[in-house]
C-alpha positions as CSV (number, residue, x, y, z in Angstrom):
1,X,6.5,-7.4,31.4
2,X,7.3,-6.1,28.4
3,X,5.6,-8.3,25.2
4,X,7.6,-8.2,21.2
5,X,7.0,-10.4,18.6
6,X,9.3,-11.4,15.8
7,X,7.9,-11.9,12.0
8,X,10.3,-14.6,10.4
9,X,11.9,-17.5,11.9
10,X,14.6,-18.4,9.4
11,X,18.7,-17.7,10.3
12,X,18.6,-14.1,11.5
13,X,14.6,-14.7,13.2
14,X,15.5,-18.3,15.0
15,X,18.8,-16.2,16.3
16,X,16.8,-13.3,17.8
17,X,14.4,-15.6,19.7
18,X,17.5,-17.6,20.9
19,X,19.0,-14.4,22.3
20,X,16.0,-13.2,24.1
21,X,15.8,-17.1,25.9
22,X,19.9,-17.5,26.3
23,X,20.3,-13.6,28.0
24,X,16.4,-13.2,29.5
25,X,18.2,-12.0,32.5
26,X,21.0,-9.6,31.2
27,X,18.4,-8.5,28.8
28,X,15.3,-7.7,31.9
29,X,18.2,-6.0,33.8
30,X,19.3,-3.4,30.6
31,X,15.5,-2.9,30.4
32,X,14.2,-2.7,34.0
33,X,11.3,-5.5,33.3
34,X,11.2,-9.0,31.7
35,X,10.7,-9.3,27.6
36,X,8.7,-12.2,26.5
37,X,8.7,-13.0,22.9
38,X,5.1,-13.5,22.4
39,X,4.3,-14.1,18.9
40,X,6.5,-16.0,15.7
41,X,5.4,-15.1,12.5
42,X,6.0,-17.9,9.7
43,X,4.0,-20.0,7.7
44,X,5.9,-23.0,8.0
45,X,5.7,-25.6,10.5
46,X,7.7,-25.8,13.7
47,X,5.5,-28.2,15.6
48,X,8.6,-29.7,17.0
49,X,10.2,-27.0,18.5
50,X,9.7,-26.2,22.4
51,X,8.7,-22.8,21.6
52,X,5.6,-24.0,19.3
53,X,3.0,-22.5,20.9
54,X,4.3,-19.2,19.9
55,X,4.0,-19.3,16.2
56,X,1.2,-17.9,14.5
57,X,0.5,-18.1,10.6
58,X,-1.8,-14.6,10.7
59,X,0.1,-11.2,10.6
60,X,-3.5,-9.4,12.1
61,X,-2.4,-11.2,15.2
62,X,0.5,-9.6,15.8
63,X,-0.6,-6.2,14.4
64,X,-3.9,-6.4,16.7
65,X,-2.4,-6.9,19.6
66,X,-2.0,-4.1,21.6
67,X,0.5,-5.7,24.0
68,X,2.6,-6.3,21.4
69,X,4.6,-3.3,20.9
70,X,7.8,-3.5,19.6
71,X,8.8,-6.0,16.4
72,X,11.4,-7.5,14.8
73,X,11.2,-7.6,10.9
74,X,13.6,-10.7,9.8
75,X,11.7,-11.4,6.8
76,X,13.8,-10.7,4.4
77,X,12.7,-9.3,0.8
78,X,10.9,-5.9,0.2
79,X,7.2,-6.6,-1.0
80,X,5.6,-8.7,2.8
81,X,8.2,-7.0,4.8
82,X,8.0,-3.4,3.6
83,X,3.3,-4.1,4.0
84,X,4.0,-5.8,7.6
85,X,6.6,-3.0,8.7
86,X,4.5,-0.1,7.2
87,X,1.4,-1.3,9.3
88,X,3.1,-2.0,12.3
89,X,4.4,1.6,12.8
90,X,0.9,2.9,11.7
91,X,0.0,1.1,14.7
92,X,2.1,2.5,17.1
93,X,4.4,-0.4,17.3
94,X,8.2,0.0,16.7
95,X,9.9,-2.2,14.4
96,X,13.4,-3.1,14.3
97,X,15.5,-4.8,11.8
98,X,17.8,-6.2,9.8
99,X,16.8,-6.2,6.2
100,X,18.9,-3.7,4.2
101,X,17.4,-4.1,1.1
102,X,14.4,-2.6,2.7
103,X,16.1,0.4,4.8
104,X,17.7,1.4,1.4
105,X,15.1,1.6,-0.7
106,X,11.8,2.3,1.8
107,X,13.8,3.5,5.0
108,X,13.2,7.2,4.2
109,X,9.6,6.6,4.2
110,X,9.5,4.5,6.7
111,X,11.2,6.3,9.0
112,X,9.1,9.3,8.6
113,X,6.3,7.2,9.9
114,X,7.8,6.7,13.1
115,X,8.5,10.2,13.2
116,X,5.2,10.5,13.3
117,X,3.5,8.1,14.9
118,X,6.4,9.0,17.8
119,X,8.0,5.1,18.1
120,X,11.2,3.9,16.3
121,X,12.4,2.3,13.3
122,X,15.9,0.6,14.0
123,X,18.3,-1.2,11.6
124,X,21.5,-1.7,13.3
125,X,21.8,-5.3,12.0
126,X,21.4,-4.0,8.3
127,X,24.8,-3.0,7.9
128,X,27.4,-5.3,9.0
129,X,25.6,-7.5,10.9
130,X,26.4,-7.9,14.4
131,X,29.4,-4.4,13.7
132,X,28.3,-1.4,15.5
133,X,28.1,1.1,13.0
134,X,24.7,2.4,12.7
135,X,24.1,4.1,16.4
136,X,27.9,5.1,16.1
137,X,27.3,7.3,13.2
138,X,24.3,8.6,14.6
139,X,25.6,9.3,17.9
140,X,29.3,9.3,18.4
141,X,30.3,10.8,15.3
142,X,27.4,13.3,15.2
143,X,29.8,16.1,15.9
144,X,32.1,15.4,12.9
145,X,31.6,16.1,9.0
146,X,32.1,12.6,7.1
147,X,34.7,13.0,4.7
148,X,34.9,9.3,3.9
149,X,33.5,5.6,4.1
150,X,34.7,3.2,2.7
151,X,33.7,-0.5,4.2
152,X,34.1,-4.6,3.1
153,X,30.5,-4.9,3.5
154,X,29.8,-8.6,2.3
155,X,31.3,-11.1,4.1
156,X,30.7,-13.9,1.1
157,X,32.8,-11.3,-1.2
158,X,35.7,-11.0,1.4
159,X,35.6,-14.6,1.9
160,X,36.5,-15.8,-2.0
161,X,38.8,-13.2,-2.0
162,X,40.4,-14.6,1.1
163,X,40.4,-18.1,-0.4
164,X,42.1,-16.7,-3.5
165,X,44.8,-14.5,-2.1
166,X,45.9,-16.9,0.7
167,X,45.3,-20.3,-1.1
168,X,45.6,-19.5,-4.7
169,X,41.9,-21.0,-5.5
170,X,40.3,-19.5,-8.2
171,X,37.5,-17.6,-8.5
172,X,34.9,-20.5,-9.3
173,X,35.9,-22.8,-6.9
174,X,36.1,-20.6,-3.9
175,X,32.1,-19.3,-4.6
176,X,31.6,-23.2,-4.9
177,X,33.0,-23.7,-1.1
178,X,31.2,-20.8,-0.3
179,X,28.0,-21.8,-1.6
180,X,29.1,-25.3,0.2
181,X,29.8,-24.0,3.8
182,X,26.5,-21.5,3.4
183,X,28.5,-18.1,3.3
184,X,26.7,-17.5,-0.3
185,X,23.2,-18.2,-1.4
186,X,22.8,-21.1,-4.9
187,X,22.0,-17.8,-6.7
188,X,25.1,-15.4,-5.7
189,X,24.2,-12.7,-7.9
190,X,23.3,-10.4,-4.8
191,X,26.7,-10.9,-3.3
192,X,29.1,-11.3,-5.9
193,X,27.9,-8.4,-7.9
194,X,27.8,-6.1,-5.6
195,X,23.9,-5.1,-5.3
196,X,24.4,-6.1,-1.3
197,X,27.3,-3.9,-0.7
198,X,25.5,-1.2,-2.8
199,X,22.5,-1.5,-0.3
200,X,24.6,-1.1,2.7
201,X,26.7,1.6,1.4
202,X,23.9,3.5,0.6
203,X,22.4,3.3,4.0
204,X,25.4,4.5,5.7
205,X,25.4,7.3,3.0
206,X,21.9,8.3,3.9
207,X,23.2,8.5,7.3
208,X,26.1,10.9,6.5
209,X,24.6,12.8,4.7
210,X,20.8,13.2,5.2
211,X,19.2,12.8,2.4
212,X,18.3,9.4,0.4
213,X,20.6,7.8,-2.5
214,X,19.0,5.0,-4.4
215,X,21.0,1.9,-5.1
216,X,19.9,1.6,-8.7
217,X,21.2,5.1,-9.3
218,X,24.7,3.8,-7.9
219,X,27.7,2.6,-10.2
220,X,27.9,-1.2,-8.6
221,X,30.8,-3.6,-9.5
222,X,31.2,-7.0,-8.2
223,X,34.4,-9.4,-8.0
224,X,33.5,-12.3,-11.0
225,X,36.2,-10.8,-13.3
226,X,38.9,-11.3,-11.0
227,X,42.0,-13.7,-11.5
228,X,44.3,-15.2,-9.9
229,X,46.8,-13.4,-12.3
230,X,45.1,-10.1,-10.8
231,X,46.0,-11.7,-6.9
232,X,49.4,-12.7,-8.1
233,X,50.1,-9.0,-9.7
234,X,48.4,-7.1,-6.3
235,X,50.9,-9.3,-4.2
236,X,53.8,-8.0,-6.3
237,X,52.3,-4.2,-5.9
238,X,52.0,-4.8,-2.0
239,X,48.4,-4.9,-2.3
240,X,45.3,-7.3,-1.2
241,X,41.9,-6.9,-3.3
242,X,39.0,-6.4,-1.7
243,X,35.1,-5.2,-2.4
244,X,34.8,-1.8,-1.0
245,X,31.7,0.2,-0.7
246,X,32.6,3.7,-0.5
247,X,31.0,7.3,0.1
248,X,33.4,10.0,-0.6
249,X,31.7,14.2,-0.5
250,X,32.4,16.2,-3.6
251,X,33.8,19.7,-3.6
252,X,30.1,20.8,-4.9
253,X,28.5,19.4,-1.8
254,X,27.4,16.4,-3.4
255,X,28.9,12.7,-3.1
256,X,30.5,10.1,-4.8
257,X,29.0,6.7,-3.7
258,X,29.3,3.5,-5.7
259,X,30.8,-0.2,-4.9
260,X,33.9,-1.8,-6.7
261,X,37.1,-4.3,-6.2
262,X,40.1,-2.1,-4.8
263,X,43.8,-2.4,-4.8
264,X,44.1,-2.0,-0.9
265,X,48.0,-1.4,0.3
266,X,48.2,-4.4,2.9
267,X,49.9,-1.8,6.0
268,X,45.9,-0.5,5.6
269,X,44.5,-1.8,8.5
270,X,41.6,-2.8,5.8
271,X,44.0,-4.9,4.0
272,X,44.0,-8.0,7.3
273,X,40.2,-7.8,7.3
274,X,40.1,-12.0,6.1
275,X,37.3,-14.8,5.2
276,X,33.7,-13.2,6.5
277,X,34.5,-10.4,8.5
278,X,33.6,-7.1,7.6
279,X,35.0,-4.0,8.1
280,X,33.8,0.0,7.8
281,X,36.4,2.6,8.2
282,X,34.4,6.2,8.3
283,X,36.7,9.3,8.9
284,X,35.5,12.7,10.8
285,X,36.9,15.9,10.0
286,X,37.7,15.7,14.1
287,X,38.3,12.8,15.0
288,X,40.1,11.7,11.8
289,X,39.9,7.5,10.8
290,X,37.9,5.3,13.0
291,X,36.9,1.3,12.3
292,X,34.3,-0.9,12.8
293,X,35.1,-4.7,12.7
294,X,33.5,-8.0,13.5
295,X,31.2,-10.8,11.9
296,X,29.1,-9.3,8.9
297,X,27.1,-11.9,9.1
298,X,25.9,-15.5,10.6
299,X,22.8,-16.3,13.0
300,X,23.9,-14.6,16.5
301,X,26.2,-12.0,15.2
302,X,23.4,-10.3,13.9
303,X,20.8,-11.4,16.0
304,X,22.3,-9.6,18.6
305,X,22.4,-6.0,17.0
306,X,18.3,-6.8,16.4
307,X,17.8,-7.8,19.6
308,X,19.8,-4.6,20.8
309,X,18.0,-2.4,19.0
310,X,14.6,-3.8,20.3
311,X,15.9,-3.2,23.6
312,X,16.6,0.5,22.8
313,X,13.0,0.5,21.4
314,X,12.0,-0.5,24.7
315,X,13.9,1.7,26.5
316,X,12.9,5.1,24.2
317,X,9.0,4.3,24.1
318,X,8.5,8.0,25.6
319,X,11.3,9.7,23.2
320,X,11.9,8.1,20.1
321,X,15.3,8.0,18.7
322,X,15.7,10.9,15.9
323,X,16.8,9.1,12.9
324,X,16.2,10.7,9.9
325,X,17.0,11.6,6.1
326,X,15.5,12.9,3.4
327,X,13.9,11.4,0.0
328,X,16.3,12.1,-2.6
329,X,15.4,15.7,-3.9
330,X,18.7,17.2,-3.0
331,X,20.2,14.4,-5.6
332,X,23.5,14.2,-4.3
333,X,25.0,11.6,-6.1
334,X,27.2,12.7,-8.4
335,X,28.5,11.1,-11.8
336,X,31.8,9.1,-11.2
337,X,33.9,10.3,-14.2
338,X,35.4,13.8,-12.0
339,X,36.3,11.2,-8.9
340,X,39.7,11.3,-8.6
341,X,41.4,7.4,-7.4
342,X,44.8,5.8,-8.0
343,X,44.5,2.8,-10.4
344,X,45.9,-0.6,-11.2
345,X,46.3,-2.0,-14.7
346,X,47.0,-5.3,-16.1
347,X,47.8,-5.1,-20.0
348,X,49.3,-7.6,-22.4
349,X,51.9,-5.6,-24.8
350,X,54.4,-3.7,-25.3
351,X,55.9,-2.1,-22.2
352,X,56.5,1.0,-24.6
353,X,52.8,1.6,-25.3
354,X,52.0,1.6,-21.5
355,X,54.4,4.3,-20.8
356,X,53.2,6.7,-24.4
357,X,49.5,5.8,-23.1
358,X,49.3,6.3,-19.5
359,X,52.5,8.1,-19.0
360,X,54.5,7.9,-15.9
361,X,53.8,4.8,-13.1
362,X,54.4,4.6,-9.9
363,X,55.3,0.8,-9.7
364,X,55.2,-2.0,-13.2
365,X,55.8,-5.3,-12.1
366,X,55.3,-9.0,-14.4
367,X,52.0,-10.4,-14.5
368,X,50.9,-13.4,-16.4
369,X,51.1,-12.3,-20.1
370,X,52.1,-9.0,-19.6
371,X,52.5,-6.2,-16.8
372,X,50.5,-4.9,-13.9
373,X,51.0,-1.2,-13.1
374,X,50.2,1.3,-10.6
375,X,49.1,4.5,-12.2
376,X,49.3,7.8,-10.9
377,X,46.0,9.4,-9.6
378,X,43.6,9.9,-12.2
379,X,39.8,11.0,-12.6
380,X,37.3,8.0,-13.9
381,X,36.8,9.8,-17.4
382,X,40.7,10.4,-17.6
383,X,41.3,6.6,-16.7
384,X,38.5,5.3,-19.3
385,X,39.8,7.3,-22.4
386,X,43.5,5.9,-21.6
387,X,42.4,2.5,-21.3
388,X,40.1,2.9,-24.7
389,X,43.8,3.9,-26.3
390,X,45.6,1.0,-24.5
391,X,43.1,-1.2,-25.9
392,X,44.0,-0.1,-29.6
393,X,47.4,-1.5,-29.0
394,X,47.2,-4.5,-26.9
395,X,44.8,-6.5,-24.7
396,X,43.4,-4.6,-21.2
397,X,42.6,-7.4,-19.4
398,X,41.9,-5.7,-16.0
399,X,41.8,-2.3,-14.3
400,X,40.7,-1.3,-11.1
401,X,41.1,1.7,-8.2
402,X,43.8,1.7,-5.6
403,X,42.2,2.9,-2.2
């Protein structure tokens, strides 16, 4: 019998425990032996659950134990999670989990650790929750050169967007019934900002392309500035808005990475993705556009990608899986202002000074107090000095890339 242990017990770490006792059977079958869950981490009390006698307080229990030898890290955070996780693989133990904020800024590190201590560090569950993604790109696509991702990677995002688009609620009130049915935290920042999507982006970036970009090096814009004026003017273009992380390479061999709100055609198979689901779409130079889809988040969904990837841990104690990427010294993220996107623009004036600014358009249409356009493809630098000179004769008041 193989003995893990689990170091948090709130949404994600209650789920994993409840996985392991709903599918004991499917889950000693895919492993050849039983899996008992032998230690909970937390210091909180859960006297009254059946499962008591499994929770210790002390992290030098877990760690000590030689029994013990794969882990899940549902923590959350960086500072006790990245200590706990760093030890446990100096130990010999594997670790698996789901904490993105962690994989992007420490994974490199980390994962170098396990390299050499010969066990695993796993992280399915950090991008997209319960979504395949991670073991894809590592294994499926290996043969292929990424020449794109570009992925709704926060379900709370997709889900006010949803809410706005299809029930014409704006902005603040659909956070509020976010915040109200649990989809967003009472501090949203993370989310609606765009720091989480920056994390996950940068994982699958780190993936792609072997070597480490750090999210505060990435250009990170979240959804608060949307209107419903915007909706009503990406309707009239054919469009839906939605957060995109996206990784695209550069002709020097470096990449574009960063997160922002997209015009997104709505025959895009991106454009249906609705309330939390997430989607990634990652394209091969042979096999062309493939996508991932399915719950981004919530207690099973992503319980089951830990859960899975313990499992593998089990199953690879001999032969670690290879997963790798460098530290950053081959700096491959590259300045936004030479990417080349389409671009919508909403702009209150004179119809006349948005044809002398930005020259020809591909579609104008009405939009609250003025028009909303779709430009022409146009490098970031190119697009900034034109609004900077729209701006001198009327009132910007939103642009953003068309995917």
């Amino acid at each position: 019998m193989k003995k893990v242990a689990i170091m948090g017990h709130g949404t994600v770490g209650s789920g994993v425990y409840e996985v392991f006792a709903m599918n004991a059977a499917r889950i000693a079958r895919a492993v050849g032996e039983e899996v008992e869950v032998k230690y909970v981490l937390d210091l909180r009390d859960f006297s009254h659950l059946d499962y008591a006698d499994k929770f210790v307080s002390d992290f030098e229990v877990i760690l000590n134990d030689p029994e013990v030898t794969v882990v899940a890290e549902v923590m959350g955070g960086v500072r006790a999670a990245y200590d706990f996780t760093k030890r446990c693989l100096l130990a010999g133990k594997s670790v698996c989990t789901s904490n993105k904020e962690l994989v992007a800024t420490h994974g490199e590190e980390l994962l170098e650790i396990a390299r050499e201590k010969n066990v695993n560090y796993l992280f399915e569950a950090s991008v997209g929750g319960g979504i395949p993604i991670i073991r894809p790109m590592l294994q499926c696509l290996a043969a292929n050169e990424i020449e794109e991702i570009a992925g709704i990677l926060n379900g709370t995002t997709n889900y006010i967007l949803t809410e706005m688009f299809q029930k014409g609620v704006a902005f603040a009130d659909a956070l509020r019934q976010a915040q109200a049915l649990g989809y967003a935290e009472a501090d949203p920042t993370a989310d609606v900002e765009g720091h989480d999507a920056c994390r996950k982006i940068c994982i699958l970036s780190n993936i792609a392309f072997g070597d480490k970009i750090d999210p505060e090096t990435v250009s990170c814009e979240g959804i608060s500035k949307i209107t419903l004026e915007d909706v009503q003017a990406a309707a009239a273009l054919g469009c839906v808005i939605k957060l995109l992380g996206r990784a695209v390479p550069s002709a020097d061999g470096g990449v574009y990475a960063y997160v922002a709100p997209h015009l997104i055609p709505k025959k895009s198979p991106l454009a249906s993705v609705d309330d939390v689901f997430n989607a990634i779409m990652v394209t091969g130079n042979a096999l062309g556009e493939s996508m991932y889809y399915g719950k981004g988040a919530g207690k099973l969904a992503t319980a089951s990608a830990v859960v899975a990837d313990m499992m593998d841990a089990i199953a690879h104690e001999d032969k670690r899986r290879p997963v790798f990427w460098g530290k950053g010294d081959k700096q491959l993220l590259r300045p936004l202002d030479d990417f080349v996107s389409g671009w919508y623009v909403r702009f209150a004036g004179a119809e006349a000074d948005l044809k002398a600014v930005l020259g020809d358009w591909e579609t104008i249409v009405p939009a609250g107090e003025g028009f909303a356009v779709r430009v022409a493809a146009a490098s970031t630098a190119e697009m900034a000095a034109k609004l900077a000179a729209l701006g001198e004769k009327g009132a910007v008041l939103s642009a953003m890339r068309m995917l």
